[in-house]
C-alpha positions in Angstrom: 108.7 98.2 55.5 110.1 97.7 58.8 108.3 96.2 61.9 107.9 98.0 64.7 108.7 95.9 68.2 106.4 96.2 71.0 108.2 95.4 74.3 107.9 98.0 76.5 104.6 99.6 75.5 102.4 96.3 76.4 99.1 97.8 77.9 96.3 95.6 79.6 93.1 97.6 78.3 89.1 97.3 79.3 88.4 97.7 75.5 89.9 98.3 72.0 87.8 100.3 69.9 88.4 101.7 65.9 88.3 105.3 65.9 85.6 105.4 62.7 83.3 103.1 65.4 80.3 105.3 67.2 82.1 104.5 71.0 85.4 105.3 70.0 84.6 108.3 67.9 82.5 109.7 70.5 85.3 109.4 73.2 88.4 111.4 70.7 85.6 113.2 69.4 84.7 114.5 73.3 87.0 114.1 76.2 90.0 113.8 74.1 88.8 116.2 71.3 90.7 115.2 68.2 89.1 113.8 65.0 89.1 110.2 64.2 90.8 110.5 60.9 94.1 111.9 62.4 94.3 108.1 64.6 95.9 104.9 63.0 95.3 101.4 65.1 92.8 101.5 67.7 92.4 103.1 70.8 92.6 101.8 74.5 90.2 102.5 76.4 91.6 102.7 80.8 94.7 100.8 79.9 97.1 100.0 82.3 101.2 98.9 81.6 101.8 95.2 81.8 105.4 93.6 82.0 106.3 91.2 78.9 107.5 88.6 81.2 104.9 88.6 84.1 107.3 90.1 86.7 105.1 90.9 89.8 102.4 89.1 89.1 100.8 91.0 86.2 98.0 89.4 84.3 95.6 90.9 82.0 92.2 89.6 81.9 91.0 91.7 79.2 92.7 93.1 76.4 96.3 93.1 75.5 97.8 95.6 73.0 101.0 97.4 72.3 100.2 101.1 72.5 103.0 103.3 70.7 100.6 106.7 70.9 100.2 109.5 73.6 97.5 108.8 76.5 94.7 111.2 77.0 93.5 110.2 80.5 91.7 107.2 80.1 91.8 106.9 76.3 95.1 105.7 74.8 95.6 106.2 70.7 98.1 103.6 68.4 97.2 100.4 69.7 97.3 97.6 68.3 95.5 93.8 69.7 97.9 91.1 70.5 98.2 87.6 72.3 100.6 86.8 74.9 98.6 84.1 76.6 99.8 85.7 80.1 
């Protein structure tokens, strides 16, 4: 199985929720309205883009993930946590 590389889909996100929990099922399940099976990874909750190398000052003091799904407003499906100590 092959990897995928997260370089330019690093998001800075106020939470990380599984779809099957009760908050992020009742976000897909309302504003977004898709069902929770169809989602693999979490889902971002207000994320915003944050360059890999810190390029204009971008930090992230709460969540890091690489988000390779489509953004519904606020809520952001595909993610996946991950460290970058930035």
């Amino acid at each position: 199985m092959r990897e995928t590389v997260c370089i330019s889909n690093i998001q800075c996100c106020n939470s990380l929720q599984s779809a099957e929990s009760a908050q992020g099922a009742g976000v897909l399940g309302g504003p977004v309205g898709i069902s929770a099976g169809c989602i693999t990874g979490l889902i971002g909750l207000s994320c915003t883009p944050i360059s890999v190398l810190g390029i204009g000052g971008n930090n992230c003091t709460a969540q890091t993930a690489c988000c390779l799904g489509k953004t519904y407003g606020t809520v952001t499906v595909g993610c996946n946590h991950i460290n970058l100590d930035l």
